[in-house]
C-alpha positions as CSV (number, residue, x, y, z in Angstrom):
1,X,-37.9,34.3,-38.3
2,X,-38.1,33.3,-34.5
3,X,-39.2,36.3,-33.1
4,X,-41.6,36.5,-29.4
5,X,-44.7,38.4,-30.4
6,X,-44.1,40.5,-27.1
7,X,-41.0,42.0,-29.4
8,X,-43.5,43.8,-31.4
9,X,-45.4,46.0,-28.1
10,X,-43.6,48.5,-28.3
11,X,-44.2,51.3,-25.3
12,X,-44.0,54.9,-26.0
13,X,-40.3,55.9,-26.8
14,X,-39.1,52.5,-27.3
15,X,-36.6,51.3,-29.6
16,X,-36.2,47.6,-31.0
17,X,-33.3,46.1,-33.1
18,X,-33.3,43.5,-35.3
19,X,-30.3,41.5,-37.0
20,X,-31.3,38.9,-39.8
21,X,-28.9,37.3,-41.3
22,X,-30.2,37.1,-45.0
23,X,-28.2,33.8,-46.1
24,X,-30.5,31.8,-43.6
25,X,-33.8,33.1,-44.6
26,X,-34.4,31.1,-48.2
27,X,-37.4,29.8,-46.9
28,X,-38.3,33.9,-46.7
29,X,-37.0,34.7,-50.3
30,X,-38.9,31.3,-51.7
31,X,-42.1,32.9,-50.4
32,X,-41.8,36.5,-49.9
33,X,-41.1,37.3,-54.0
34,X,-45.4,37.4,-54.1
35,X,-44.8,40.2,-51.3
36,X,-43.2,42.5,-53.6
37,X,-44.5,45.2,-55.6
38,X,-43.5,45.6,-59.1
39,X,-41.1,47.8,-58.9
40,X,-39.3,45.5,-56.2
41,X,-39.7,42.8,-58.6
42,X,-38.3,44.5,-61.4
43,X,-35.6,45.6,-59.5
44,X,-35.0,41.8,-58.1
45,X,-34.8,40.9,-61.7
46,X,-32.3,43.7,-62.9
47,X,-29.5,42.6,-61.0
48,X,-26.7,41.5,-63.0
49,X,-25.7,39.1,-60.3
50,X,-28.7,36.8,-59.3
51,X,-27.3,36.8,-55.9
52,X,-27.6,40.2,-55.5
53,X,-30.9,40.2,-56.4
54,X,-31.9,37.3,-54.0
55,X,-30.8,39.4,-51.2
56,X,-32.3,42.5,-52.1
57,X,-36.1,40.5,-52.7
58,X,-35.2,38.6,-49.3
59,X,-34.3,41.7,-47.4
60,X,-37.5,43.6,-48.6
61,X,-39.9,40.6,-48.0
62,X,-38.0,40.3,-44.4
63,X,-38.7,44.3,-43.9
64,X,-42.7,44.0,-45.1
65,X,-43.0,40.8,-42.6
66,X,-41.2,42.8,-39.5
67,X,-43.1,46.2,-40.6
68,X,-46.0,44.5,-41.1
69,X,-45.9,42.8,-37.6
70,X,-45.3,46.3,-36.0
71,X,-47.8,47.4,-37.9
72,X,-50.7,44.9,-37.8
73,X,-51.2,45.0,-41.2
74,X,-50.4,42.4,-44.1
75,X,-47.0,42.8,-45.6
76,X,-47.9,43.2,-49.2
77,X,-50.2,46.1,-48.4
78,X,-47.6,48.3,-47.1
79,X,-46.5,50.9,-49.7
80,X,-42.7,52.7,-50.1
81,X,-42.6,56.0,-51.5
């Protein structure tokens, strides 16, 4: 993920977009899976379709990085209720 760190300063009432495209980002889902909580985990696992679950593990790791970015916090310490 290529993005300038000036892309995370956001001013008051500021609104960024981002567009990943998850079928270039297996270097994310090869290390990103240690990112996920257990119940992301699990839920990577319960796919019928590995695919499937690839994607949803990669697109969760992607969100933790680009939250915790924003953020300025580590990505496996932010918490989804």
């Amino acid at each position: 993920m290529n993005v300038p760190p000036e892309f995370y300063e956001l001013p008051p009432g500021a609104v960024n977009v981002i567009c990943l495209n998850l079928a270039k980002q297996n270097a994310t889902l090869a290390s990103g899976m240690d990112l996920l909580d257990p119940s992301e985990q699990d839920r990577v696992a319960s796919y019928v379709n590995q695919l499937h679950g690839q994607r949803y593990g990669c697109s969760r790791s992607l969100l933790r990085h680009v939250l915790g970015r924003f953020l300025r916090r580590a990505p496996a310490s932010i918490v989804f209720n």
